[in-house]
C-alpha positions, 0 to 999 in steps of 0.5 A, a space after each residue: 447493470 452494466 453491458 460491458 461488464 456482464 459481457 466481459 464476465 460471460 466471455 471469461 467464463 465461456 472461455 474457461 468452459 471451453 477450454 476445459 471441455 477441449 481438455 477432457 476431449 482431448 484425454 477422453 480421446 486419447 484414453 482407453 476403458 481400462 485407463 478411464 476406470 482407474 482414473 480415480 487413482 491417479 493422484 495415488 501414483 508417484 513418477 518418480 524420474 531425475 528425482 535427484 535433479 528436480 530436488 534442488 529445484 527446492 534451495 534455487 528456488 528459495 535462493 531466487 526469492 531471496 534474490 527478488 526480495 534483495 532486487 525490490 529493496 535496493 534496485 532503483 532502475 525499475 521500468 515496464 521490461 524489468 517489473 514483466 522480467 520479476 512477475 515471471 520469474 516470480 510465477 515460474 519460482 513458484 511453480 518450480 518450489 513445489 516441484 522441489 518439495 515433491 522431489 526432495 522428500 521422495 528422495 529424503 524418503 529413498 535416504 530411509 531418514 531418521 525421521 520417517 521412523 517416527 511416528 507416522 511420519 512415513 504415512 504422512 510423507 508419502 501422502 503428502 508427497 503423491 499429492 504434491 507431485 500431481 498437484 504441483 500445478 495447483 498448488 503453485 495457483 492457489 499460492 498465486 491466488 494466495 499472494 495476491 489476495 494478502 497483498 490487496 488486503 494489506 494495501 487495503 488496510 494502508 489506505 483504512 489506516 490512512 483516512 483513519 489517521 492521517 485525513 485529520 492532520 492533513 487538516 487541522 483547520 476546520 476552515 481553509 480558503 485560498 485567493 491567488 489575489 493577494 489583496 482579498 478580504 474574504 468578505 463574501 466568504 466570512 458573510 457565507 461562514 456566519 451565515 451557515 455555521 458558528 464560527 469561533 475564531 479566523 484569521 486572514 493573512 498573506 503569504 509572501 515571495 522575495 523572488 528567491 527559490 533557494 529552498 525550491 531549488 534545494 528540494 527539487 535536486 534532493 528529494 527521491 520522489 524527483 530523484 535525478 530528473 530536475 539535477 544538473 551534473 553539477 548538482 544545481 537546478 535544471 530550470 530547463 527541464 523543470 519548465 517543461 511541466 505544466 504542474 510544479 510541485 512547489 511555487 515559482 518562488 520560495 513562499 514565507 509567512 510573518 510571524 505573527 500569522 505563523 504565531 496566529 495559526 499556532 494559537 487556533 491550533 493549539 500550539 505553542 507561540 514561536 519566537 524569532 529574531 529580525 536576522 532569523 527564519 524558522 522552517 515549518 515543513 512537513 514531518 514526512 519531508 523531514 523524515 527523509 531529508 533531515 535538518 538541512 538548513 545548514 545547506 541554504 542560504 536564505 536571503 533577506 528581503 532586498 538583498 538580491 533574487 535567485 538569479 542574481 547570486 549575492 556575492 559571498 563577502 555579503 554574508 550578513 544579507 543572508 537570514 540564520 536558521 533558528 529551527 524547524 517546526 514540523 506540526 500538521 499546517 495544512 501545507 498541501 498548497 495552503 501554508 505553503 506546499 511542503 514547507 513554509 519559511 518564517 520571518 519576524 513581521 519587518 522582515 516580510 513587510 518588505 517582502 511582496 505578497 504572494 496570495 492571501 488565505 482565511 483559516 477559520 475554527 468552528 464551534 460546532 461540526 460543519 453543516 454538510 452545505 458549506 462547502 458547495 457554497 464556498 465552491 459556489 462562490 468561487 466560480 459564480 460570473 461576478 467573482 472578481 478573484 480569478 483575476 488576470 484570467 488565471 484560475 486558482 487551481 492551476 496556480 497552487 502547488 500541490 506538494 509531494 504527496 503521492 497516492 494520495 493526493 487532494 488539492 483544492 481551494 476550499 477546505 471545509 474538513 467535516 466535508 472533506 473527510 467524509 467524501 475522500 473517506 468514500 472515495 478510499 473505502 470504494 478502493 478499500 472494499 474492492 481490494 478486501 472483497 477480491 481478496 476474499 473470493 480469492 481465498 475462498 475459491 483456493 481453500 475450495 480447491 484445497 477442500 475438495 481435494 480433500 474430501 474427494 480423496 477421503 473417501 479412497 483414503 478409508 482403507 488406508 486409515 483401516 489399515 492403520 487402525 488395525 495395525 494398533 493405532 486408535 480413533 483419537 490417534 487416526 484423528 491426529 494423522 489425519 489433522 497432522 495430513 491436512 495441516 501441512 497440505 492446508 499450510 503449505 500454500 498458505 505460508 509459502 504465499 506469506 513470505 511472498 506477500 509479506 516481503 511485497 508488503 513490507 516494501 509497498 508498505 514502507 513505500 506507502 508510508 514515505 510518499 503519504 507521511 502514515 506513521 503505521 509499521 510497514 510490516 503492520 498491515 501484512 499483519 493485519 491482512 494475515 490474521 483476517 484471512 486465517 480467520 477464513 481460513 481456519 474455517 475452511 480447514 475446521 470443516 474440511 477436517 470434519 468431514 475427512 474424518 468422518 469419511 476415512 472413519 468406519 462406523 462402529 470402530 471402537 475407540 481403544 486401539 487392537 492388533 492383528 
């Protein structure tokens, strides 16, 4: 138990009552006997006032969601004044909707319209109109509540989508080990390996530097998660400003990796083996990278080994010094600062012999499901006292580059993915459970409010459906009133709350999966988050209907129809 928590939820709930007891005390005081006795039908009057005017409340409106929805594609200055700026007017556009559907159909009614001759479609009009009118104020809350009950469902379904699918190629190695040290031979961690696993197959290599950043330098001036803050006007790099931060999203320098390594770790994978000449490099990136960039190998200038560094230029009459494209690869690696962060460039094998290494790694594949210990002991290893592989004071942590994942994000030197997975997956589903299980109470307590609204009116409402059944109409066609009257009150909130929900899910969507690298439809998780609630929400309205026609049903009533 804890006492901040039950102290928030006790001073909520203390203020909401008294709120609502200085609200009644207010209108008792200023009610008389005649007015407290009639109070019950106060939802059954309809003031009508400026009608004409309050209608076109109803296109500006839907015209300013559609202006919201155009400002969160395409604005791109986005700060804490502008997202307070589209809250409010978000809020006050809904409030204001219903308030021009009350209004437009009193006046639609006023018009005598050809549609409220048909049927009972005039009952149902001025039924629906007398409620919204009084209850515009709820409405528009249960259609905020509504809004973001589908929307933390959806975001709850991008991150299940996300530890469902994309974990596994985060990482396809079920073994990744990283030493800064470049000559490290892993041989307390392969002791550790045979010791509490059966390993099938690993492979030890170096990643190497030239002292060159081209590819750095590229990213850091194109990508749109840096957008223009490492870019000179001229559109090179500012070292300046990218000094400045403590953690860098790629290496000092660009990192690359022989060919037969990179043809190695194909092999363990899977995969087929590259090939490369001496003159060529091949690009390994990942896939959601080159989703947003495209092939751009044509824009670098990839320096062979000796031919100069990224701060002496090469003179352009060299042209031989600079290796060609052969191809970009884009296969899960492991490229959260393991193989690279991001990308990894190839070479042939004489080409990074004279290269210098950079840091070392030890891929490994098991024959069977890691034991659950494995990782702690490889963490253990790396921080016991006699571990000489932290050397020159550094630790490995602060030297990898962790790429440009966001929301997501989970860098570490040891990667042992049968223990990995499991403890992020329990990190998402406590965010996951949370988004559903507010989403729920939040559905819940609007179709409460839509219910007993209802209910408490159903009883009022009898004389009326009296009146309908004695003016010809049956029992079955009363019950098809009735279910016609609570869909469009019950349906109202809800749709109205889809598109706004489904427009920011689409967006957070379509966002989710640019940062994280998902592959899932954007407008797949609203879809998802919407079926779940009207699962909810067609047992509400189910029993809802029940109830109100056996409330505005007389016992007795016969089933054919009879006229006064």
């Amino acid at each position: 138990m804890n006492r901040e928590c039950l102290l928030t939820t006790a001073a909520c709930f203390g203020g909401c009552y008294l709120l609502a007891l200085l609200r009644c005390r207010r209108r008792f005081r200023k009610m008389n006997i005649y007015a407290l006795m009639n109070s019950r039908r106060k939802n059954e009057e309809i003031r009508e006032s400026h009608e004409r005017a309050k209608r076109l409340l109803l296109p500006l409106s839907l015209l300013f969601l559609a202006a919201f929805a155009l400002m969160l594609f395409f604005y791109k200055a986005w700060d804490s004044f502008t997202i307070l700026g589209f809250l409010i007017g978000l809020v006050l556009t809904i409030y204001l909707f219903y308030t021009g559907v009350a209004a437009w159909i009193i006046c639609y009614i006023r018009k005598k319209g050809n549609g409220i001759f048909r049927g009972q479609n005039l009952f149902l009009l001025r039924q629906f109109a007398s409620k919204v009118k009084t209850l515009r104020f709820t409405l528009g809350s249960l259609t905020s509540l509504f809004v973001l009950a589908l929307l933390g469902c959806a975001i709850a379904m991008m991150f299940n989508d996300y530890q469902n699918r994309t974990l596994l190629q985060k990482w396809p190695f079920d073994v990744l080990v990283f030493s800064r040290d470049p000559g490290c031979d892993f041989r307390k961690e392969l002791e550790i390996l045979y010791r509490e696993s059966d390993v099938k197959d690993f492979h030890i290599y170096p990643v190497y530097q030239n002292g060159t950043d081209t590819v750095n330098a590229w990213l850091y001036t194109h990508l749109k998660t840096f957008g223009g803050q490492y870019r000179n006007p001229d559109g090179s790099l500012n070292r300046k400003e990218l000094e400045k931060h403590e953690f860098w999203a790629y290496y000092e320098y660009d990192t690359y990796m022989a060919l037969s390594d990179y043809n190695r770790l194909r092999e363990m994978l899977g995969l087929p083996p590259a090939e490369l000449e001496d003159s060529q490099y091949l690009l390994h990136l990942k896939e959601r990278v080159l989703d947003e960039t495209g092939d751009f190998t044509g824009e670098l200038e990839i320096l062979a080994a000796g031919s100069g560094t990224a701060l002496s230029p090469v003179p352009s009459s060299y042209s031989s010094s600079f290796l060609q494209p052969a191809g970009i690869y884009t296969e899960p690696l492991s490229q959260d600062g393991h193989n690279g962060a991001d990308y990894i460039i190839v070479v042939s094998d004489a080409m990074a012999a004279r290269m210098t290494p950079y840091y070392r790694l030890l891929a490994a594949n098991l024959r069977e499901k890691a034991p659950e210990n494995l990782l702690r002991e490889l963490d253990a290893l790396s921080s016991s006292p006699d571990n000489s592989e932290d050397f020159l004071g550094h630790q490995e942590n602060e030297f990898m580059a962790c790429g440009t994942d966001q929301i997501v994000v989970y860098v570490v030197k040891n990667i042992v993915r049968d223990n990995l997975i499991p403890e992020v997956k329990f990190l998402l589903s406590s965010v996951i459970f949370a988004l559903v299980y507010i989403g729920l109470v939040f559905v819940c307590v609007a179709l409460t409010v839509l219910s007993v609204q209802q209910l408490s009116d159903s009883a009022r409402y009898r004389f009326r459906y009296q009146v309908l059944h004695q003016i010809g109409l049956s029992r079955r066609e009363i019950s098809s009133v009735v279910l016609r009257q609570l869909a469009v009150f019950y349906l109202c909130p809800i749709l109205f709350a889809a598109v706004i929900s489904g427009t920011v899910s689409v967006y957070v969507g379509w966002n989710f999966n640019f940062y994280t690298g998902a592959r899932t439809m954007a407008a797949g998780y609203f879809g998802i988050a919407f079926l779940l609630f009207m699962a909810v929400y067609l047992v509400y309205f189910a029993v809802t209907f029940v109830g109100f026609r056996r409330n505005v049903l007389a016992p007795g009533l016969p089933a054919s129809s009879r006229t006064l």
